[in-house]
N, C-alpha and C positions, 0 to 999 in steps of 0.2 A: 504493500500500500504506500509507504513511503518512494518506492522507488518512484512509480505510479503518477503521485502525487508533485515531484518534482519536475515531472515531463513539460508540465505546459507552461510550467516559470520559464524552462531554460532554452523554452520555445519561443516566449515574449523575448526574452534578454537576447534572443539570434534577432528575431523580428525589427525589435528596436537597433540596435548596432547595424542592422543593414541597411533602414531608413537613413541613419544617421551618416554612412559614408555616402548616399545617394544624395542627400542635401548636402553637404560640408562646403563642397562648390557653390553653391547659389550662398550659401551663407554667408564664402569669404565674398562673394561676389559684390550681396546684402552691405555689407560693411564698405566696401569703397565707394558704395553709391550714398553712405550718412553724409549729413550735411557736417560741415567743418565747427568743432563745437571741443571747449576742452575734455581732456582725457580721448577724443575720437580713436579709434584702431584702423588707423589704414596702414597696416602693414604691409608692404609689395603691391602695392597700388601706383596702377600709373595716372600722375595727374600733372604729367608732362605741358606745359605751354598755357596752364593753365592761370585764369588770373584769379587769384587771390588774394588778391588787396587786403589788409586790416584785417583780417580771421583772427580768432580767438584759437590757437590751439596750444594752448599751455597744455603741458603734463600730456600731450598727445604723443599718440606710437603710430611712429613715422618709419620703424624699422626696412630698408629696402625700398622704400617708396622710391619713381619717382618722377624727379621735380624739374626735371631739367629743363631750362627756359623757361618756368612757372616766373608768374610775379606774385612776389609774396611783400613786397613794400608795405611799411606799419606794420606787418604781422605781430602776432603775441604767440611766442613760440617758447617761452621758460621752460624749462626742465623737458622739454619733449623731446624724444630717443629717436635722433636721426641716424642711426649706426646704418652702415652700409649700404647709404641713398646714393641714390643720384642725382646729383645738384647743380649741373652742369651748365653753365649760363644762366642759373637762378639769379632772381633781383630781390636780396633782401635788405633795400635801403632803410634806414630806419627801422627795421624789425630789433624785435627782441628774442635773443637766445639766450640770456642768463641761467648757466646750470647747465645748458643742452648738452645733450651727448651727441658726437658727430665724429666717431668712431670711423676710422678706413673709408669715411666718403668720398667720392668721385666728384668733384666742385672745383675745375677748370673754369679759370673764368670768372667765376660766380660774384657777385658783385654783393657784398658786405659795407656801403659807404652807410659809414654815421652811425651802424648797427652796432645794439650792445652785446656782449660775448660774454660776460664777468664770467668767470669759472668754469666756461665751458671746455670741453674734453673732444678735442680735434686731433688727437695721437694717431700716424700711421695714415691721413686724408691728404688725397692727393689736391694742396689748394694753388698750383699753377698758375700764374698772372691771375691771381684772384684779387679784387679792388676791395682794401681794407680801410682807406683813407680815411679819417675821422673818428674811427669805431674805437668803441669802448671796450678792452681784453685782459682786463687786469686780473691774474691769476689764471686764466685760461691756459691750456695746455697745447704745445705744437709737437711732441716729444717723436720725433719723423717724419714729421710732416715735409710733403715734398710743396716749397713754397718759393720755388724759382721762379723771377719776374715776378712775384706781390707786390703792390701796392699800399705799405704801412706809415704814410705820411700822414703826419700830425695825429697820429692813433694813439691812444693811453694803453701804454702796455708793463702795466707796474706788477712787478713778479711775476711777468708773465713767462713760460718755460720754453725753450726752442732745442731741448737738447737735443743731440744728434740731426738737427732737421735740416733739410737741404735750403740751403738760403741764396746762392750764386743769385747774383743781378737782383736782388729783393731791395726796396726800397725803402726805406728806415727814418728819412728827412724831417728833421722835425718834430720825431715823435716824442713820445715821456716814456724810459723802459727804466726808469728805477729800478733797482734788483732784478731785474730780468734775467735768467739763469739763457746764457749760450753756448754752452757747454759742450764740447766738441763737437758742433754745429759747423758743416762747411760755408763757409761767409767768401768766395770768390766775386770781387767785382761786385760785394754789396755798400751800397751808398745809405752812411749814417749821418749826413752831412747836420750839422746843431742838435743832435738828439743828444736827450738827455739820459746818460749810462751809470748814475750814478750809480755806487755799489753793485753794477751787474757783474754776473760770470761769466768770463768770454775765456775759461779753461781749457787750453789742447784744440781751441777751435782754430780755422783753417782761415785766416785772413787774408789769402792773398790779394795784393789789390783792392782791399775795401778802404775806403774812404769815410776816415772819419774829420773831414777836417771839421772847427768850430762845432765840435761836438766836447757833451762835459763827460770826463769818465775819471768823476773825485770819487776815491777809495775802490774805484771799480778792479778786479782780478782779473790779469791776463797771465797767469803763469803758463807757460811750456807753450801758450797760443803764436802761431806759425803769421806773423807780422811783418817781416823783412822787407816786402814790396806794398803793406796798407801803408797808407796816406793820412798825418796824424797833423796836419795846417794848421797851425793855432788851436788844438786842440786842449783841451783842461785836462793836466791828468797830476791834478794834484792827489795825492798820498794814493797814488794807482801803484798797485802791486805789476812789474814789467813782466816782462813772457822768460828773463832769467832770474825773477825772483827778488830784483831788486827793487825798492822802496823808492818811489820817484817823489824829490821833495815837492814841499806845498807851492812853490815856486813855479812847479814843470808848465812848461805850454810849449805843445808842439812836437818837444821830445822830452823822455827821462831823463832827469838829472840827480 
């Protein structure tokens, strides 16, 4: 009787699980057609070219979505999990991504002016002459980031991380990098031209040819960093630690002394 008795449960429990992989499809289908609203799940959705102007999508899962050539200008994008999108020619002028995770994203291009970034997590994204000009990145993370040809003038980048990230030709003019960590970071032919380096790490990183003239880098570390051929113009490097460990007096402009 029991045997019996269990037959038609584990008939429903078949019944339902096979309904269940017959819709799964329309389901995920169901979800990239919700309207843009925070927490949303468009995960791998493509909403390519799309405009979006001002969306609310804080705390939204953006996982693989994508975006590429979307306009998302004003967006409200906080804390929402862009990990492995595609963001390719996206316009997020003035959006907000404070917190966002943007994890190995594909964002060539992508145009970030004025947009804030605080603390966001951009480790391993390929951001290619991406236009960062203005944007707010203070603590946010580049830590491999492939960022050759960006555009980082006049950008607030206080503590913000670049380690290991490829930087060749990246634009830096202007900006504020207080403690900014650039820690064996290749910097070929990158232009720091008046930014502000106080206390940052430029350890073991690869300078050749970058240009730091009238740029301040008081108390900033350059030990064992490969300098020979940057460009130091009038540059501040009082109480800079040099790339052989010597102590450049408060005096220094241009070169250690």
């Amino acid at each position: 009787m029991k045997k019996n008795s269990a037959l038609p449960q584990t008939k429903r429990l078949f019944l339902l699980l096979m309904v269940s992989l017959v819709l799964w499809p329309f389901m995920l289908y169901a979800a990239c057609n919700d309207a843009p609203r925070p927490r949303v799940n468009w995960s791998n959705c493509d909403k390519s070219g799309q405009n979006l102007q001002s969306v609310n999508l804080t705390e939204a899962t953006l996982t693989g979505i994508n975006l590429a050539g979307a306009n998302l200008t004003d967006a409200s994008l906080d804390r929402a999990d862009l990990n492995f999108s595609n963001l390719s020619g996206t316009n997020f002028t003035s959006a907000r991504l404070n917190r966002a995770r943007l994890l190995a994203v594909k964002a060539e291009k992508a145009n970030f002016y004025n947009a804030s970034l605080e603390q966001a997590k951009l480790a391993r994204s390929n951001l290619t002459e991406a236009n960062f000009k203005h944007a707010h990145l203070s603590n946010a993370d580049f830590y491999q980031a492939q960022l050759k040809r960006a555009d980082f003038s006049y950008a607030i980048l206080i503590k913000t991380g670049f380690e290991q990230a490829m930087l060749d030709h990246t634009i830096f003019n202007n900006s504020v990098m207080t403690g900014a960590i650039l820690r064996n970071a290749r910097m070929h032919s990158t232009m720091l031209i008046s930014a502000n380096l106080t206390k940052a790490v430029l350890d073991n990183a690869d300078c050749q040819y970058a240009d730091f003239s009238r740029a301040n880098l008081t108390r900033a570390s350059l030990q064992d960093a490969q300098i020979e051929e940057a460009i130091f113009n009038k540059a501040i490097l009082k109480d800079a630690i040099w790339s052989n460990y010597k102590h450049c007096r408060r005096s220094s402009v241009g070169r250690c002394e």
